[in-house]
C-alpha positions as a Markdown table, in Angstrom:
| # | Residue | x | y | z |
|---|---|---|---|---|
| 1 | Unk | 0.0 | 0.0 | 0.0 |
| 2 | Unk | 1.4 | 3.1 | -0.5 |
| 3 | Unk | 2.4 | 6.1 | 1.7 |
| 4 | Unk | -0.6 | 8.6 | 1.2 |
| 5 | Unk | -3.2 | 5.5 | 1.5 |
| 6 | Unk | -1.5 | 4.6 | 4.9 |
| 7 | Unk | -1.5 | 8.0 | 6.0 |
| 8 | Unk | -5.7 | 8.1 | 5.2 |
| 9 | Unk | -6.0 | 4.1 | 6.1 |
| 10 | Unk | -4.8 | 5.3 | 10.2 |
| 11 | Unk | -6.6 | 8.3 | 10.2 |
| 12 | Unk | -9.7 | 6.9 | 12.5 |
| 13 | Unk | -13.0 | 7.5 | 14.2 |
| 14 | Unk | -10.9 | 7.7 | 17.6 |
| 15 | Unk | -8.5 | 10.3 | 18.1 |
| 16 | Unk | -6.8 | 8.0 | 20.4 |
| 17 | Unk | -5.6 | 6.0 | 17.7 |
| 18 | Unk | -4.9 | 8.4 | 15.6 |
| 19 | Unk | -2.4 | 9.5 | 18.4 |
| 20 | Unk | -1.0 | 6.1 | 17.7 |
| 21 | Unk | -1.5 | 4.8 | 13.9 |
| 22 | Unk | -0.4 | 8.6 | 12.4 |
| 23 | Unk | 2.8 | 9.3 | 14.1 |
| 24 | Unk | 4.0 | 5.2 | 13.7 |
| 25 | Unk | 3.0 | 5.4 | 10.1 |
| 26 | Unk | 4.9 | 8.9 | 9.3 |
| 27 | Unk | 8.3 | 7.7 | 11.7 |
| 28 | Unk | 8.6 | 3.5 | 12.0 |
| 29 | Unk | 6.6 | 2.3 | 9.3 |
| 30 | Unk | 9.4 | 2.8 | 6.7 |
| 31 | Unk | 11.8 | 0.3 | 8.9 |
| 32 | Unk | 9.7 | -2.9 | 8.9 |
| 33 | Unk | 10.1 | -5.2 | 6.7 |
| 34 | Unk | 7.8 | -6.2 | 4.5 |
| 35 | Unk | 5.8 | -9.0 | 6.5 |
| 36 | Unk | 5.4 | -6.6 | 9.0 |
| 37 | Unk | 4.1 | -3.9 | 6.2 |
| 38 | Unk | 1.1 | -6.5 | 5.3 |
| 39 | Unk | 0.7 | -7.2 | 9.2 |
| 40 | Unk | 0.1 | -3.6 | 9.9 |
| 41 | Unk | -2.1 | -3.5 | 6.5 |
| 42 | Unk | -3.9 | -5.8 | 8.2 |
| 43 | Unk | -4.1 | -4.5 | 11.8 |
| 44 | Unk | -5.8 | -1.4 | 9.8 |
| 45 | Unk | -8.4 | -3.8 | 8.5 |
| 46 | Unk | -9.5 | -4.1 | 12.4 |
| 47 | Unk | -12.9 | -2.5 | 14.1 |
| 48 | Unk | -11.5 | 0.9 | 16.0 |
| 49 | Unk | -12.8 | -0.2 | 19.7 |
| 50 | Unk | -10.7 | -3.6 | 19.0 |
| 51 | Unk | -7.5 | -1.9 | 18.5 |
| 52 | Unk | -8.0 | 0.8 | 21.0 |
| 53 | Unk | -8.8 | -2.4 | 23.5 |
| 54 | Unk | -5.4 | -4.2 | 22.0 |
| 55 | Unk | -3.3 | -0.9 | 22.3 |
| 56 | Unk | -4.5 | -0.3 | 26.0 |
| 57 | Unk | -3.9 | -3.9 | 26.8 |
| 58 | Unk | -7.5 | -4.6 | 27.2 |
| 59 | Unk | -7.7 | -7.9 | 25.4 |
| 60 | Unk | -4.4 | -9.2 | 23.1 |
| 61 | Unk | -5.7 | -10.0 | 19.7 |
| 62 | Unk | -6.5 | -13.8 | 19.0 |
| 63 | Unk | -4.1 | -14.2 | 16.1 |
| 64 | Unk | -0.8 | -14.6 | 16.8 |
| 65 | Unk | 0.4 | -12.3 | 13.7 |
| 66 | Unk | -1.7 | -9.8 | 15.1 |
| 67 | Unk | -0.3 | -10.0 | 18.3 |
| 68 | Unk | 2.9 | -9.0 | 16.7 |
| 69 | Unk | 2.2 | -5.9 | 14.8 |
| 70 | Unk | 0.1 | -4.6 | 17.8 |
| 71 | Unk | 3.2 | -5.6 | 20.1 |
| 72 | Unk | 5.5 | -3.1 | 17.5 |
| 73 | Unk | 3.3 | -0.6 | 17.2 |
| 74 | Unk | 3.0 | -0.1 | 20.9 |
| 75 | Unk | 6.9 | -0.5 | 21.5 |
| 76 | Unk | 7.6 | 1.9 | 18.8 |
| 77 | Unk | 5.0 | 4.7 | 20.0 |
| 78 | Unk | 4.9 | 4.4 | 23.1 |
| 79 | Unk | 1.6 | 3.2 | 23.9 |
| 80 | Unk | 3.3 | 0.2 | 25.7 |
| 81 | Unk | 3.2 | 2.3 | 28.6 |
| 82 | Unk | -0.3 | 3.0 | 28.2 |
């Protein structure tokens, strides 16, 4: 996917995850490599309150690939000290 469509993609309903899906695309999403691109394609693909929930360790995502990205996207933005 490119750039501009990731940058639309993470713009959500929440502002809390925009907190946490804008700055990660526009700073780490350049360094993964390309599995990790298609997780986090995929994490996108989620329901808002489920990733909120994920990203505030509510609940851990069932699939273990999703488990991943979410677990990268906190480290990298700091919303594993949420």
């Amino acid at each position: 996917m490119e750039k501009n469509r990731l940058r639309w993609a993470s713009r959500r309903g929440m502002l809390e995850l925009d907190l946490v899906l804008s700055p990660f695309v526009e700073n780490h999403y350049d360094q993964l490599v390309d599995d990790e691109k298609l997780l986090f394609q995929q994490l996108l693909e989620e329901q808002d309150q489920d990733m909120f929930n994920w990203f505030i360790h509510r609940h851990e995502p069932e699939s273990e690939s999703l488990k991943k990205i979410v677990t990268i996207v906190r480290s990298k933005t700091g919303a594993d000290s949420i």
